[in-house]
N, C-alpha and C positions, 0 to 999 in steps of 0.2 A: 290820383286819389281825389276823390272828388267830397265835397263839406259844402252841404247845401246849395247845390245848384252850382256852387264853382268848382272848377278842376286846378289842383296842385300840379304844376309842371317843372320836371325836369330842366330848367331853360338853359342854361349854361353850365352843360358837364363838365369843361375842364376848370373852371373855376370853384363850380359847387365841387370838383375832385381835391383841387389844391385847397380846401376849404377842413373837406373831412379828414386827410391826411394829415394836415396839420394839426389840426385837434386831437386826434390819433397821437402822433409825436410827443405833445405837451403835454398830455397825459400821459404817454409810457416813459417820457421823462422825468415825471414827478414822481410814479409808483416804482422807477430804480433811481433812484437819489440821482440822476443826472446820466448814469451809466448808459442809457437809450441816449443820448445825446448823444454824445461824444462818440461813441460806434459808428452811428447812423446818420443823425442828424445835425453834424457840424463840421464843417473842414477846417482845415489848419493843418499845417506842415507836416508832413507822412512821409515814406517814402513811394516816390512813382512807379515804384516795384508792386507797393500794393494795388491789389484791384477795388477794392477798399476807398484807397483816398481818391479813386475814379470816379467810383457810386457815389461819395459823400459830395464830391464838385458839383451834384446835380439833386442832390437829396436833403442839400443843409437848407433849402428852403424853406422846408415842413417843419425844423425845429425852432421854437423859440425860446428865448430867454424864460420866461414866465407868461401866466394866463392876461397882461394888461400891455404884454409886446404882441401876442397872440393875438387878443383882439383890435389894437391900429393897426396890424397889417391887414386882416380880414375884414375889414370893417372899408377899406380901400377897396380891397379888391373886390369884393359884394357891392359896393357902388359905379365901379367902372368898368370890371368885368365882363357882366352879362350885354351892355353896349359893347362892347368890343369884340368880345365873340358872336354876335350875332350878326358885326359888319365883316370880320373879316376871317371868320368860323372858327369853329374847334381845334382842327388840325395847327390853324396860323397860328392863333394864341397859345397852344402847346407849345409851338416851337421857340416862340418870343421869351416864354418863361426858360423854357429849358437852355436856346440861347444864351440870358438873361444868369442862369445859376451857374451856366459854368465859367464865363467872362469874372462875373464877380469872384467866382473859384479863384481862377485863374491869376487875376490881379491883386487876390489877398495869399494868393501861394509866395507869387515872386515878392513883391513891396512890402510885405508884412508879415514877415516868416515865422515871428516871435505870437501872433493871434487868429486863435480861434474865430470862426464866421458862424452864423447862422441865423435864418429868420427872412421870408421874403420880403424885406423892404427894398430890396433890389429890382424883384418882380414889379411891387409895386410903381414902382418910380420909371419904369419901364412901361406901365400902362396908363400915367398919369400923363408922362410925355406923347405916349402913340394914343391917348384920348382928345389931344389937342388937334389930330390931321380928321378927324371922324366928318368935316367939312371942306377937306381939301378940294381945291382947284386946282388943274394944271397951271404953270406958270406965276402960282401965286403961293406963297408962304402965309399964314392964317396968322394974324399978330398974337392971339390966345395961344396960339404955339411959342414966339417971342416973349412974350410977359409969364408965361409958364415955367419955361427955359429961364427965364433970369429972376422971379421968387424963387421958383423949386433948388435950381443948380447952385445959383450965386448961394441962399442961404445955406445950405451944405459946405461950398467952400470955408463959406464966413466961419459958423459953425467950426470947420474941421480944423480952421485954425487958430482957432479962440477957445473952444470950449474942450474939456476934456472928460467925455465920458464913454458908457460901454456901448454908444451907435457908430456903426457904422456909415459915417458920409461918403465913404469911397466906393461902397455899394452902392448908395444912391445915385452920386453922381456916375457910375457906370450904367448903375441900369437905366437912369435920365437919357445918358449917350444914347445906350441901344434904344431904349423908345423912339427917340427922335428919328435917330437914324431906321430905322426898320419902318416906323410912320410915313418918314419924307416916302422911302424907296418904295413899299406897297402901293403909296397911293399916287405916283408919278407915273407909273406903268398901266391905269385904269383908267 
């Protein structure tokens, strides 16, 4: 689309993708009282018979709580995103997320059988940490990776065991893990 002499670009499909979908979600969560969520857009404890609670391990990222959890997480990932797919593509960052949603699934299936999940703060915390290797050198650990790693994760710990409300820190702190870890590993191999 072009607006006076500039062209509107496409730059980062799977992020502007997780972007519209989620909006999508939060709004077909509002116009069924909640009912699109819970179907769709939120896991918690099913049984692994259903094919159901397989989709949602990878689909509760697109739901969120309300339109001001919607917008912190999209508001992250429209900042960190389009750098990050453009160093280590579509495909990669696809899979980081998708990684990313069903770990967090996975670890809110077993340790916390009694709650509900949903909302990409997991994703996000996943590209905050794999934002920190975007300067890696072989044989060198980036200290912005260090001091990221201990505000981002430590305050989640701290948080998770002090404070009691409806965030989840053990999404963060997983998807922190997978950042790091998928950052070190990407960028040690180039």
């Amino acid at each position: 689309m072009k607006i006076k002499g500039f062209t509107i670009t496409f730059n980062a499909p799977v992020v502007l993708s997780i972007v519209a979908v989620s909006f999508i979600a939060t709004l077909l969560n509002y116009i069924t009282f909640g009912k699109a969520g819970e179907f769709l857009f939120m896991t918690y404890h099913s049984s692994l018979l259903s094919p159901m609670t397989w989709i949602r391990a990878f689909t509760h990222i697109f739901g969120h709580a309300d339109w001001a959890h919607l917008v912190g997480n999209m508001s992250y990932l429209l900042l960190l995103g389009p750098m990050l797919e453009e160093k280590y593509s579509s495909t990669t960052l696809a899979a980081v997320a998708a990684i990313t949603a069903f770990a967090t699934s996975l670890v809110n299936y077993i340790f916390f059988p009694s709650t509900a999940l949903c909302g990409a703060s997991g994703v996000v915390f996943a590209f905050i940490l794999l934002s920190s290797f975007t300067s890696f050198k072989e044989g060198e650990i980036p200290l912005t990776f260090i001091l990221v790693a201990v505000f981002f994760i430590g305050q989640q710990i701290i948080e998770g065991i002090t404070v009691r409300d409806n965030i989840s820190n053990m999404a963060h702190i997983v998807g922190g893990v997978i950042g790091g870890f998928l950052g070190y590993g990407m960028n040690i191999k180039r």
